[in-house]
N, C-alpha and C positions, 0 to 999 in steps of 0.2 A: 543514456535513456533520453526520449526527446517527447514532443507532443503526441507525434504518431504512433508510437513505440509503445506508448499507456493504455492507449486500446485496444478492453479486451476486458476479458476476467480473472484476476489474480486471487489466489487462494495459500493462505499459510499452511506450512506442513512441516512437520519436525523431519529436520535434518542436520546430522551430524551436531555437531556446536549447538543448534539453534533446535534443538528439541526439547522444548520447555514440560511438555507433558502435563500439560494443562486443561485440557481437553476445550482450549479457548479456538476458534476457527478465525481466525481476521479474513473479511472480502475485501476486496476492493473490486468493485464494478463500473466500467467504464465503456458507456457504448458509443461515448463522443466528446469531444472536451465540453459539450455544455452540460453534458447529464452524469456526472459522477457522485457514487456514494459508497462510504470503507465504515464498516460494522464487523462487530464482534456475536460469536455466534455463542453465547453460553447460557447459564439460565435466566441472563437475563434479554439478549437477544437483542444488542443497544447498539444503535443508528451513531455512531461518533461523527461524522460528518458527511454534509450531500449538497453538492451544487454543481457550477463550474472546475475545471482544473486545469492547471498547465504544469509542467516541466521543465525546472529551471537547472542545466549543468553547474556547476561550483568549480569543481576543478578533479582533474582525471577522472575516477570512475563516480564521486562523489555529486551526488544530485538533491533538488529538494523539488516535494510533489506540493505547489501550493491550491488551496483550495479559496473558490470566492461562492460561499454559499450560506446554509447553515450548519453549526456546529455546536456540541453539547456545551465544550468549553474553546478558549481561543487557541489553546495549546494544540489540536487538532488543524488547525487553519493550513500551518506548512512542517510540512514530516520530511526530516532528513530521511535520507537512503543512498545506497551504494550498489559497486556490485552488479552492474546491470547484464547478466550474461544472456548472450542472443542466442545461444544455441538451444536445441528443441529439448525439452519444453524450455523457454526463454526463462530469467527467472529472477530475483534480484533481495537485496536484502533492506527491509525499513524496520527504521526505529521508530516506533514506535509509543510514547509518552503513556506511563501508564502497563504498558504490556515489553517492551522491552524490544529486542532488535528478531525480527524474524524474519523466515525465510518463506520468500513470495513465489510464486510457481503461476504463469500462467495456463488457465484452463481451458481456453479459446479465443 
């Protein structure tokens, strides 16, 4: 996964492994690296973080999405993830602090 690669709209979905059944939705919305914000969709409906973003590789498939904005708390700031598969729909897996490791799907 790379800077360009993040743009776009990502949406959690239970899949295989990663279906928590929660009925919690994670966005991540990203229309540019200056304007991104990743919220949880449940009854409470809470903005976890929204600023800047980039995308830092680690090593083989293993990435971290850092964020330079506002955040509820610090632990939101840089979200390990992995996983990044390019084929349609593209789709990738973040851990998430808090909600645990899901599975991302781009929506557009």
């Amino acid at each position: 996964m790379n800077n360009e690669e993040i743009i776009g709209t990502w949406k959690s979905k239970d899949f295989l492994l990663y279906a928590y059944r929660d009925d919690k939705i994670i966005t991540l919305h990203v229309p540019d690296l200056e304007r991104a914000t990743l919220w949880v969709k449940d009854e409470n409906n809470l903005t976890l973080v929204q600023g800047n973003i980039s995308v830092q590789g680690i090593k083989n498939d293993i990435f971290e999405i850092n964020f330079n904005g506002d955040a509820i708390h610090e632990k939101y700031n840089t979200i390990s993830s992995r996983m990044h598969m390019k084929s349609d729909p593209q789709s990738f897996l973040i851990d998430l602090p808090d909600y645990g490791e899901r599975y991302m799907e781009k929506i557009n």
